[in-house]
C-alpha positions as CSV (number, residue, x, y, z in Angstrom):
1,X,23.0,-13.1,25.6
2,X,20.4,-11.3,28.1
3,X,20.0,-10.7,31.6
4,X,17.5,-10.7,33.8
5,X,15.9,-6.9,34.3
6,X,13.0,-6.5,37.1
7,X,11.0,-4.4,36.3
8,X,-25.8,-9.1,27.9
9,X,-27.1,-7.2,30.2
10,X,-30.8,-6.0,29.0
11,X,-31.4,-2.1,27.6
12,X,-33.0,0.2,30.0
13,X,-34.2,3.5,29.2
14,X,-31.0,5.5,30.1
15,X,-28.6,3.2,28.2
16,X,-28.0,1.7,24.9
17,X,-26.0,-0.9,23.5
18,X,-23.5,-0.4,20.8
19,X,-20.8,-2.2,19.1
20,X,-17.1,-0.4,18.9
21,X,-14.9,-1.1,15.9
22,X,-11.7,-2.5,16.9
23,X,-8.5,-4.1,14.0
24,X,-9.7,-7.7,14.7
25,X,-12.2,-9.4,13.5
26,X,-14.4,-9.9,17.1
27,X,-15.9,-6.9,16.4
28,X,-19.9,-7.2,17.9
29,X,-19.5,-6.7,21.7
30,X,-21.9,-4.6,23.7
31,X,-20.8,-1.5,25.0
32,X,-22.7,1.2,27.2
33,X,-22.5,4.4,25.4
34,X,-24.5,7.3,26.9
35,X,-23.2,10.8,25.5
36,X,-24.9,13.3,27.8
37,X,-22.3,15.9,28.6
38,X,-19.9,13.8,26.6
39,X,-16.0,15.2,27.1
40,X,-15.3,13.8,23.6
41,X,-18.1,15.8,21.8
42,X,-17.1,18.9,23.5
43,X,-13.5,18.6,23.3
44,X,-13.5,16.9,19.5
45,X,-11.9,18.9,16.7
46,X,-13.1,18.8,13.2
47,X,-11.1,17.7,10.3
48,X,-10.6,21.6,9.4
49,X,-9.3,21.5,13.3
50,X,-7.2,18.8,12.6
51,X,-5.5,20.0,9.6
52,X,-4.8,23.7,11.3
53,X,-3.1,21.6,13.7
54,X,-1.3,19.6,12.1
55,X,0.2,22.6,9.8
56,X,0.6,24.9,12.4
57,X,2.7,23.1,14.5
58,X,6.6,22.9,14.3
59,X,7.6,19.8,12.0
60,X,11.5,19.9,12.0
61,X,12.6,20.5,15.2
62,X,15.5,23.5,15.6
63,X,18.2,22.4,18.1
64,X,19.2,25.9,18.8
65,X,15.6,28.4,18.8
66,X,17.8,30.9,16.8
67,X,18.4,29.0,13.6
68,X,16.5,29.5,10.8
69,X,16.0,27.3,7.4
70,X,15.4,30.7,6.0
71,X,18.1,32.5,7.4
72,X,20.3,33.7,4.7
73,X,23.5,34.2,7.5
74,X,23.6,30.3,8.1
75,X,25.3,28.0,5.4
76,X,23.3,24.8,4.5
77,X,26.1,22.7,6.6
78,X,25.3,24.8,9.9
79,X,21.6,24.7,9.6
80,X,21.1,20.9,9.0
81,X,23.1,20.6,11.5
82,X,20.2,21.7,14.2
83,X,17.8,20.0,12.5
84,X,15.8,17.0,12.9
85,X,13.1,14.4,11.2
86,X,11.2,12.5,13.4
87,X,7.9,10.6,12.2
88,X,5.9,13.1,13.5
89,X,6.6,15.5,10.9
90,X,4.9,13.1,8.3
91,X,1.6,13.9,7.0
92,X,-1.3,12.2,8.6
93,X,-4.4,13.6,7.1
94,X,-4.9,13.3,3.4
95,X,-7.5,14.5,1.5
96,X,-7.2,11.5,-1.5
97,X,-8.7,8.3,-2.0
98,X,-6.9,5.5,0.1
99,X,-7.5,3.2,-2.9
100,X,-5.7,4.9,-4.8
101,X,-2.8,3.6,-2.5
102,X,-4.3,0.4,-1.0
103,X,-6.4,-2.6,-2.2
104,X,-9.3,-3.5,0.1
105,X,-8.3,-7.8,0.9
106,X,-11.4,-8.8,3.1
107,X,-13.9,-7.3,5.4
108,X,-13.0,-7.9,8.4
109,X,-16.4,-6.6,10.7
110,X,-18.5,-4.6,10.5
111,X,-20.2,-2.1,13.7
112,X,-22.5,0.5,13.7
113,X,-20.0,3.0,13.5
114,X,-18.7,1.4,9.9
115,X,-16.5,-1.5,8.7
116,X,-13.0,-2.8,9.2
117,X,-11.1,-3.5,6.5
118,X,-7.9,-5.7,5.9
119,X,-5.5,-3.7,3.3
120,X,-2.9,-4.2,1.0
121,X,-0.6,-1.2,-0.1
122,X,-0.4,-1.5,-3.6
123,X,3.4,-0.7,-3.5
124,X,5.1,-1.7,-0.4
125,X,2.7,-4.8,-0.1
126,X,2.2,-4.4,3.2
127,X,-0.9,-5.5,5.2
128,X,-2.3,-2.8,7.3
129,X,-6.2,-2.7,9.2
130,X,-8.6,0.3,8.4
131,X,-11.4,1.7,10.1
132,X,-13.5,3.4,7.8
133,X,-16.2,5.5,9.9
134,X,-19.4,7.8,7.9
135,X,-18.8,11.5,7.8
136,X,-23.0,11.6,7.9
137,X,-22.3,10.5,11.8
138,X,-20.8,13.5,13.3
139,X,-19.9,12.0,16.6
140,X,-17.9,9.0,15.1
141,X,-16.2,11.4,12.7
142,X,-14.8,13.6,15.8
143,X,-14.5,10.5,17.7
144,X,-12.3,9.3,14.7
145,X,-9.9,12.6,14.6
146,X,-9.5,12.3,18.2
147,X,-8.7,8.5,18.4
148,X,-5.8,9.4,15.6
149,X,-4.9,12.7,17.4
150,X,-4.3,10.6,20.6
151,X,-2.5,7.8,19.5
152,X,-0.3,10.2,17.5
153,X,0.6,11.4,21.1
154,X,1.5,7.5,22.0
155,X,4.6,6.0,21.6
156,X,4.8,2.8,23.5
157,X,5.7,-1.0,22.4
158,X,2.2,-2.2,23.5
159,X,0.4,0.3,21.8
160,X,-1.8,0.2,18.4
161,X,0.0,2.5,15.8
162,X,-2.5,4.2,14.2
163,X,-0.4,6.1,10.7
164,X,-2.8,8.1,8.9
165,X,-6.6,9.4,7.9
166,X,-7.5,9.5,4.2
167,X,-10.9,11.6,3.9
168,X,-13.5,12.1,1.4
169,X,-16.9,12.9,0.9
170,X,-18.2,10.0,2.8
171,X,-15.7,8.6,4.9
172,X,-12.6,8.8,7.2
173,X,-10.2,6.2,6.9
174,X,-8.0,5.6,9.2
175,X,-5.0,3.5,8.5
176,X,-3.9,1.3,11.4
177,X,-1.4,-1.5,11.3
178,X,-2.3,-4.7,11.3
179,X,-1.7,-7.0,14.1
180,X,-1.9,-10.2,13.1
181,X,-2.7,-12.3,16.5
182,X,-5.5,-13.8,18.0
183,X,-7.2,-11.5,20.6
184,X,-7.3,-12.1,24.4
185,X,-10.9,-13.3,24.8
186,X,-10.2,-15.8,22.0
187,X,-7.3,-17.3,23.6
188,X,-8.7,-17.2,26.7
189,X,-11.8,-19.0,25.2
190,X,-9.2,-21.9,24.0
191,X,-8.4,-23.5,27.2
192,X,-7.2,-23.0,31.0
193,X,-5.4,-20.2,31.5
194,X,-2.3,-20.3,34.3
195,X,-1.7,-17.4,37.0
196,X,2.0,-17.2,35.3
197,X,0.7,-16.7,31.9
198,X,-1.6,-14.1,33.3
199,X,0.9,-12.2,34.8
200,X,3.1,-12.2,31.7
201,X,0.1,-10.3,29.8
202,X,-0.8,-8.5,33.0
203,X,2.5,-7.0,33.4
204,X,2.6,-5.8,30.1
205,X,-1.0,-4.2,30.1
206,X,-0.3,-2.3,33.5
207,X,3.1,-0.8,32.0
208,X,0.8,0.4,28.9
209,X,-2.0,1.6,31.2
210,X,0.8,3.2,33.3
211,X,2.2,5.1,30.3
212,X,-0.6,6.6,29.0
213,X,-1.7,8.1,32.2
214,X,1.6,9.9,32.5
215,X,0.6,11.3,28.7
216,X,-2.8,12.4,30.4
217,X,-4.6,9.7,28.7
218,X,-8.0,7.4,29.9
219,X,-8.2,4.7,27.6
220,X,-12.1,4.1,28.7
221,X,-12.5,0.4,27.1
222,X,-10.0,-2.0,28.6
223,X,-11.3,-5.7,28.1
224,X,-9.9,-8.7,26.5
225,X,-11.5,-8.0,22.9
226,X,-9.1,-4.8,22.8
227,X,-6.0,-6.6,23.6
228,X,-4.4,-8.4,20.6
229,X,-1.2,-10.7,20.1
230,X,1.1,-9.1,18.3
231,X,1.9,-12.7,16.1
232,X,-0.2,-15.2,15.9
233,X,2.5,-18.1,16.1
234,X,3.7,-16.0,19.0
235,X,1.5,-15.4,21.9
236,X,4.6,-13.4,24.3
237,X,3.9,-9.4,23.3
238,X,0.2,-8.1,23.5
239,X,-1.0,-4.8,21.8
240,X,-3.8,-2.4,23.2
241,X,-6.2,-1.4,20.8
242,X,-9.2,0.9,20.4
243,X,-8.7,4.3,21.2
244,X,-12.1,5.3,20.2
245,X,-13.3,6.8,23.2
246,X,-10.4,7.4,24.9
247,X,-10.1,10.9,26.5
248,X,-7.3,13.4,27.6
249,X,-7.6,14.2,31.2
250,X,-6.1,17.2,32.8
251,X,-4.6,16.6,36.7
252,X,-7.7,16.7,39.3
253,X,-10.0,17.0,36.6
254,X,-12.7,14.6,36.7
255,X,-14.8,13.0,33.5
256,X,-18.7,12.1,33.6
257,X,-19.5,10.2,30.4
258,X,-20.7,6.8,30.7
259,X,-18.8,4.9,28.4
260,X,-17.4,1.3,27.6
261,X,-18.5,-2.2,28.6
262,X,-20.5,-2.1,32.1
263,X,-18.7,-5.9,32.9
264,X,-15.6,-3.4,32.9
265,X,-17.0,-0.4,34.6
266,X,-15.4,1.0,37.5
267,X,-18.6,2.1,40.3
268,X,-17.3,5.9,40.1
269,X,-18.7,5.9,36.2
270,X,-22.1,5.3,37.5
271,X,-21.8,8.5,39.7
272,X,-20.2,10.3,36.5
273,X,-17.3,11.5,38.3
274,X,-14.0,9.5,37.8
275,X,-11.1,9.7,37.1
276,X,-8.1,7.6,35.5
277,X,-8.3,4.8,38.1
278,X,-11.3,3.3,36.2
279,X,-8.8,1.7,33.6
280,X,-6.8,0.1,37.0
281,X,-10.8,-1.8,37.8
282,X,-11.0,-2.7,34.3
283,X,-7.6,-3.9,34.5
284,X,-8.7,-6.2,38.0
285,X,-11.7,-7.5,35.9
286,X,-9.6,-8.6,32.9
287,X,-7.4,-10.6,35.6
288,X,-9.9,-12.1,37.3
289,X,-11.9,-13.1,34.0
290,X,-8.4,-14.5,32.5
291,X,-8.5,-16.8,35.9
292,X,-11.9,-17.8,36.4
293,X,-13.7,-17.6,33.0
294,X,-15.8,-15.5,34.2
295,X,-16.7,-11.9,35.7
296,X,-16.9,-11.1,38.9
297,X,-19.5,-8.9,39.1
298,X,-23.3,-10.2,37.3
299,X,-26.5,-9.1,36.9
300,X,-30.0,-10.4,35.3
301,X,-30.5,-6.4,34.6
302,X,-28.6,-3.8,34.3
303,X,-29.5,-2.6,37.7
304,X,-28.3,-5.6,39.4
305,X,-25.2,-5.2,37.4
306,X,-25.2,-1.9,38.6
307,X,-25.2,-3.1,42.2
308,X,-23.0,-6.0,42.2
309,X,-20.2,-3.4,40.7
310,X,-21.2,-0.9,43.4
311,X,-21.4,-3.5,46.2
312,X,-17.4,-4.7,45.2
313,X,-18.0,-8.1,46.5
314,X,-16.5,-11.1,44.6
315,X,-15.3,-14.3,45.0
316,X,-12.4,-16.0,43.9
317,X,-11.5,-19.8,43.2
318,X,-10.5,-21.7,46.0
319,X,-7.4,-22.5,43.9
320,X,-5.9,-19.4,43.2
321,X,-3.0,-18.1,45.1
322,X,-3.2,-15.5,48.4
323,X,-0.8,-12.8,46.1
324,X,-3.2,-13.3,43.5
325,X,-6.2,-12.9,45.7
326,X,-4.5,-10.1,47.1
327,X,-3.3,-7.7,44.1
328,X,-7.7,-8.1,43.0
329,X,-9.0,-7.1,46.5
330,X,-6.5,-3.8,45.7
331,X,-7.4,-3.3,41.8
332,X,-11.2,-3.9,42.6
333,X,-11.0,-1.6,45.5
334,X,-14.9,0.4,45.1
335,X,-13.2,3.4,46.5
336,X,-11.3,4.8,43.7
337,X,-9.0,7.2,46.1
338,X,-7.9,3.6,47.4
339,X,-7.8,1.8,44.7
340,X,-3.8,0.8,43.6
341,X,-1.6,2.7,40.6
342,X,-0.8,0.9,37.5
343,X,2.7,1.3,38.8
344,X,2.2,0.3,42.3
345,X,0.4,-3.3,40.8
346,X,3.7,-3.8,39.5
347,X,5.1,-3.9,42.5
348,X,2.7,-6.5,44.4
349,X,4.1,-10.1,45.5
350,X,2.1,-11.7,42.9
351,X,4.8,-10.7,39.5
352,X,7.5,-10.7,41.9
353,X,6.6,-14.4,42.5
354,X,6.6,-15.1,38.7
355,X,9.9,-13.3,37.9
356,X,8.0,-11.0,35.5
357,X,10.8,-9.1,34.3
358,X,12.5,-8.2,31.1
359,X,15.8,-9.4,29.1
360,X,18.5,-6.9,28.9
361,X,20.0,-7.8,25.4
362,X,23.7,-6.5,25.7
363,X,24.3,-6.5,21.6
364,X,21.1,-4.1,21.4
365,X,23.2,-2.1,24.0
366,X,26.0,-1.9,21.9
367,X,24.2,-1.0,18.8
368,X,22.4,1.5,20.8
369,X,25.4,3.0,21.8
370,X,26.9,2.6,18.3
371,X,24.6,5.2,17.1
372,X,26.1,8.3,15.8
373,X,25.3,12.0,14.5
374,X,23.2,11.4,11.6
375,X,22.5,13.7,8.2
376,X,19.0,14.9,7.4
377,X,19.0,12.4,5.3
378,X,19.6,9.1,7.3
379,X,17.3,10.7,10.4
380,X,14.3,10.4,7.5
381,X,14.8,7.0,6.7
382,X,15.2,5.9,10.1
383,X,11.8,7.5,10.9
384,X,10.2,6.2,7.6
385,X,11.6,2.3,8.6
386,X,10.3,2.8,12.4
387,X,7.1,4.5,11.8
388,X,6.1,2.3,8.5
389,X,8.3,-0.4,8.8
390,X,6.3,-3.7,10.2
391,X,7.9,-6.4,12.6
392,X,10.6,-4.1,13.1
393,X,11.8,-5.9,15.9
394,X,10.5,-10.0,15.2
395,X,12.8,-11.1,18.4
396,X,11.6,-8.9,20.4
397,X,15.4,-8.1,22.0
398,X,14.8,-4.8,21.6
399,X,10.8,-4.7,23.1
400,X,12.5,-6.4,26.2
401,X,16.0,-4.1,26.4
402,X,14.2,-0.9,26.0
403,X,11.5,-2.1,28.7
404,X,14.3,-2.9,31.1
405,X,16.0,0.4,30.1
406,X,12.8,2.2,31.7
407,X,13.4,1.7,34.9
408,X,10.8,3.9,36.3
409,X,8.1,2.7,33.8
410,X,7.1,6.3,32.4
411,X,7.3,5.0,28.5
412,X,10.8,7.2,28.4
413,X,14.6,6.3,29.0
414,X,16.4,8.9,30.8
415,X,20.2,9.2,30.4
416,X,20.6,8.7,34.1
417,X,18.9,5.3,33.3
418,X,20.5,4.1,30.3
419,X,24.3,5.0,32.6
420,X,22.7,3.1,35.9
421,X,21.8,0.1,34.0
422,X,25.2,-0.6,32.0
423,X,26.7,-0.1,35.3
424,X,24.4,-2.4,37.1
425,X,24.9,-5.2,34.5
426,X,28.7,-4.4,34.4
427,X,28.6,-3.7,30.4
428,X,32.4,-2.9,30.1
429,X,32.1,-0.6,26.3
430,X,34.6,2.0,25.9
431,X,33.8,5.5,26.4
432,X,30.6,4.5,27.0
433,X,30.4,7.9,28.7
434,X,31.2,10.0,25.7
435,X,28.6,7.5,23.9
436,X,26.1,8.0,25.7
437,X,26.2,12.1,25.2
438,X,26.7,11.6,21.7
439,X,23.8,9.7,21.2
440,X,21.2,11.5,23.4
441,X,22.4,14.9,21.4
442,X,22.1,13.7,18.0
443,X,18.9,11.5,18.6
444,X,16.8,13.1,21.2
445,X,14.4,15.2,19.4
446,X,13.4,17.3,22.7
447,X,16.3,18.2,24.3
448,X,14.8,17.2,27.8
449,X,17.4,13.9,27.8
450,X,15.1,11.5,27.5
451,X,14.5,9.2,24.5
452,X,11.3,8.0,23.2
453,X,10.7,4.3,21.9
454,X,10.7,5.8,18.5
455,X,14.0,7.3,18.8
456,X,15.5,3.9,20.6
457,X,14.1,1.7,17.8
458,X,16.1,4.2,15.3
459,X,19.2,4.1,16.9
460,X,19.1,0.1,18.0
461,X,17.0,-1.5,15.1
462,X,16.7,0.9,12.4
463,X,20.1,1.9,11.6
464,X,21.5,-2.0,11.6
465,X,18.8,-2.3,8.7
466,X,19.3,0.4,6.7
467,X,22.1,-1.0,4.6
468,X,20.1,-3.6,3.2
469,X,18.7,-3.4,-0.4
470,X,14.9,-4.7,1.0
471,X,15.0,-1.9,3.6
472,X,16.6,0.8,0.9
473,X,13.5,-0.2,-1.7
474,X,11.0,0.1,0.7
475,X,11.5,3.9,1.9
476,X,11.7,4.6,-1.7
477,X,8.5,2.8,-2.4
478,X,7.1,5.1,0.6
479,X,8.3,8.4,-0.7
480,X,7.9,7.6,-4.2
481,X,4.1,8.0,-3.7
482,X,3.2,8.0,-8.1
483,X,5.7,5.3,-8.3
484,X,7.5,6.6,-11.5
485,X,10.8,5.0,-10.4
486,X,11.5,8.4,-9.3
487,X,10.3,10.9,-6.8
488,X,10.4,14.7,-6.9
489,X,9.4,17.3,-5.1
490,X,5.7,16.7,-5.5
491,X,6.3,13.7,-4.0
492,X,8.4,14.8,-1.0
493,X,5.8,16.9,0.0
494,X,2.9,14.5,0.1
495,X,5.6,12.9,3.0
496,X,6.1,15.9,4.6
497,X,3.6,18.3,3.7
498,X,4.1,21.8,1.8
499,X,5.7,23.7,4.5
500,X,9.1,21.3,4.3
501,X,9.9,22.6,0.4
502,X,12.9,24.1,2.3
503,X,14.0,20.6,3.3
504,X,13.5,19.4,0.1
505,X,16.0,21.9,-0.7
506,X,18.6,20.8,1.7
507,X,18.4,17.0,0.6
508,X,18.9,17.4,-2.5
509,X,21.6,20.1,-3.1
510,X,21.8,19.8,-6.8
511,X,18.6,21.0,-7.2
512,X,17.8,18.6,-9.2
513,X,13.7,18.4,-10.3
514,X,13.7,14.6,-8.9
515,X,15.9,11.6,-7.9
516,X,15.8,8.3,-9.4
517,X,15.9,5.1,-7.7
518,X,19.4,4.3,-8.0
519,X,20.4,8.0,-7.3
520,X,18.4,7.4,-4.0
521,X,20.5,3.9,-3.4
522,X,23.7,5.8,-3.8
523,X,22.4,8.3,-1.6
524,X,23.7,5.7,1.6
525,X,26.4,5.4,3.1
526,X,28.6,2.6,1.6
């Protein structure tokens, strides 16, 4: 039972036409790329980077900054005790062949930056995308380490999950998963497309574009072919894809680079100095092209195109409604010190008048608040289910609770939010007080009481399946990564890297040189 919760334009001498890879298969779309004083060249890292990175930084997180897996004045009890597994402190850049653990099932484009593939892992059977990108191209390589290294950084529902690189001579590979609906511009090609739809997928673009721009993040390419359906029989969550020249941006800095599709670009690019309100424009165009089938601002050349966008004018259908007409005039606003917040969209007459809000699901609450203190143990497999696992949430109960949870939209649910909302729905659980501090203490990873979608889908989702035998099987098909019917230390450590022998250690007390399946079975609690 739920409740309501509010919440092709010719070449000219400058610029040239690419195409950008996405995980669908409307790959060829033209894109302005012009990499002058390009803040992704100079701020890419190199694989070697990457890898220093990755190893240097802290993977299991230390409750208390004075305990020590090496510290021989803490007993094993005390020590695991501070610790915790979270998916980030899984490998993500391995220097293998990926077909040694996936099976290539169809092409599904091709760009000029490399292919897409459709994949098959060999031992979990699961279906994931891959963008494979040539080493020989220097650009795309960096371009590839930095789309992974940002979307690492992303944890949001309507976000592409991108999982891991395998490198070799040639090639990155990076592993995506695979989303299996129709694209935006496809469905929008299909047939007429209401202002109520629209602001269903609106709603949930501006919450994503909102999100990353608290991380610090321009996304740079917003347009239809980069937002997917998560199901194809299913066209209610949408998915934001291509992180490919997506950028960090630091507060009142600016960015020059003229990138993405001009139909999209914001008039600011043109003067190569904007900032992250040219993803709110592209956001206004993607509206206004889901209306009118078409965009609003054309061009024989690319200089008319060029003035149309600067110029601002448009004009909407006669049949389109005043809070409609108004929320473009303030998304498409030229000056970009004007122009409206992803988060202040939200707030404009035109969702309110749709009801666009989000379904509190009270039996998510109460699994959410069911969660308690977890071993090592347990907190790995609730990472390996939430960061491998696929369709982890089919209802979409928990998509909607945790999005009505946020109340103030920043990707994050506070412990001041979770308490306002149970009291604001009048959830009657006892000691939901004491609940509450228990589960942000044993689940929040950075002690700032706040919980990540990650760490929700592991308390709400996660832990309900990790009794079942399917769910059991495949976390031991992900860490047994020779499949022997048995993984060892070796195999631990492709998971976690070298650096976690220690943990190794801890979960497996017997010292024993490997576990076997049924070992790992009996490992759960019964």
């Amino acid at each position: 039972m739920g409740s309501s919760c509010k919440s092709k334009p010719q070449r000219n001498n400058h610029i040239h036409y690419n195409t950008q890879l996405c995980t669908f298969a409307q790959l060829e779309k033209p894109i302005v790329q012009q990499y002058s004083e390009d803040e992704i060249v100079q701020g890419s890292i190199s694989s070697c980077d990457y890898e220093k990175e990755r190893s240097d930084s802290k993977s299991i997180v230390l409750r208390s900054p004075d305990v020590s897996l090496n510290s021989p004045t803490q007993n094993d009890s005390a020590v695991i005790s501070r610790l915790h597994i979270t998916s980030d402190d899984f490998v993500k850049l391995r220097n293998q062949n990926y077909l040694d653990y996936y099976s290539n099932e169809k092409l599904l484009g091709v760009g000029s930056y490399g292919k897409v593939y459709l994949l098959r892992n060999k031992f979990t059977n699961q279906l994931r995308a891959m963008k494979q990108l040539k080493k020989k191209q220097s650009l795309t390589s960096r371009k590839s380490l930095r789309e992974m290294e940002i979307l690492e950084q992303l944890d949001h529902p309507f976000i592409i999950k991108a999982l891991e690189v395998y490198q070799d001579e040639q090639n990155y590979n990076m592993i995506i998963e695979f989303i299996s609906g129709i694209d935006l511009q496809e469905d929008i090609s299909n047939g007429k497309f209401p202002e109520e739809k629209a602001a269903k997928i609106m709603n949930q673009l501006l919450l994503t574009i909102g999100y990353i721009h608290h991380q610090g993040v321009v996304h740079r390419d917003i347009k239809p072919e980069n937002i997917l359906y998560q199901y194809n029989n299913c066209y209610e969550w949408i998915k934001l894809i291509d992180f490919g020249i997506s950028t960090k941006i630091k507060k009142n800095k600016k960015l020059s680079s003229q990138l993405g599709s001009m139909y999209f670009m914001a008039p600011e690019i043109f003067q190569k100095d904007y900032g992250k309100q040219i993803d709110v424009w592209a956001c206004g165009v993607t509206l206004f092209y889901m209306i009118h089938k078409r965009y609003p601002f054309m061009g024989k050349t690319d200089q008319e195109m060029r003035n149309a966008i600067t110029n601002g004018h448009f004009i909407t259908d006669q049949d389109i409604s005043p809070e409609l007409k108004s929320l473009l005039s303030k998304m498409l606003q030229v000056n970009p010190n004007k122009r409206i917040t992803a988060q202040q969209a939200l707030q404009e007459d035109w969702f309110a008048k749709f009801n666009q809000g989000f379904q509190l699901n009270q039996s998510v609450i109460q699994k959410l608040l069911n969660y308690h203190s977890t071993s090592l143990f347990e907190e790995l497999i609730f990472s390996l289910i939430t960061y491998y696992g696929q369709n982890s949430d089919d209802s979409g109960q928990a998509i909607q609770t945790f999005l009505c949870l946020d109340r103030d939209q920043d990707g994050l649910i506070s412990k001041q939010e979770l308490k306002q909302t149970i009291k604001n729905y009048n959830i009657n659980i006892e000691n939901q007080s004491k609940l509450i501090d228990i589960l942000f203490s044993s689940l929040n990873k950075s002690q700032d009481d706040t919980l990540t979608y990650k760490e929700f889908l592991a308390a709400s989702v996660a832990s309900e399946k990790i009794q079942t035998r399917k769910c059991q099987k495949l976390c031991f098909q992900l860490i047994d990564a020779d499949q022997d019917g048995k993984f060892s230390e070796s195999d631990f450590c492709r998971l976690m890297g070298r650096k976690q022998i220690n943990l190794w250690h801890l979960l497996n007390p017997t010292d024993k040189s490997y576990i076997t399946e049924e070992e790992f079975y009996g490992m759960f609690k019964q």
